[in-house]
C-alpha positions, 0 to 999 in steps of 0.5 A: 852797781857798776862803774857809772854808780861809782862816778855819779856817787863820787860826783855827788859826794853821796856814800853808796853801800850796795849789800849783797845777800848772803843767803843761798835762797834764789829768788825774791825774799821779803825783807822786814825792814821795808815792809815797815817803810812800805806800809809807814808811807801807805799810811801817809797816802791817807792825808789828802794834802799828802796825796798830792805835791801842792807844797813849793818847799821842802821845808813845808812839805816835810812839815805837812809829813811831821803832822801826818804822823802826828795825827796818826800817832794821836788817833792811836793813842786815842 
């Protein structure tokens, strides 16, 4: 929030949406959405080769991501 989010924002091409509460409530409020993010990345912290950065690209490490969730998802189907 500010003029210096604004200026690296328009730098970076990057479109900043900053949402307000609309909520009189005072005070921190859980929010649902990120209690998901939250607990996802949680589970990901499992996999050893996850807990640690060993990959020298994006594109592998987001493939070691993709076979994280993949094993999840089968040990719960299972």
């Amino acid at each position: 929030q500010g003029p210096r989010v604004e200026r690296i924002a328009q730098q970076s091409g990057v479109e900043v949406e900053i949402v307000k509460r609309s909520d009189p409530t005072p005070g921190f409020v859980l929010q649902a959405k990120r209690w998901i993010v939250e607990r996802t990345f949680g589970w990901l912290s499992r996999e050893r080769r996850l807990a640690r950065d060993y990959e020298r690209t994006e594109e592998s490490c987001e493939a070691f991501v993709y076979l994280g969730m993949i094993r999840l998802m089968l040990g719960r189907l299972a």
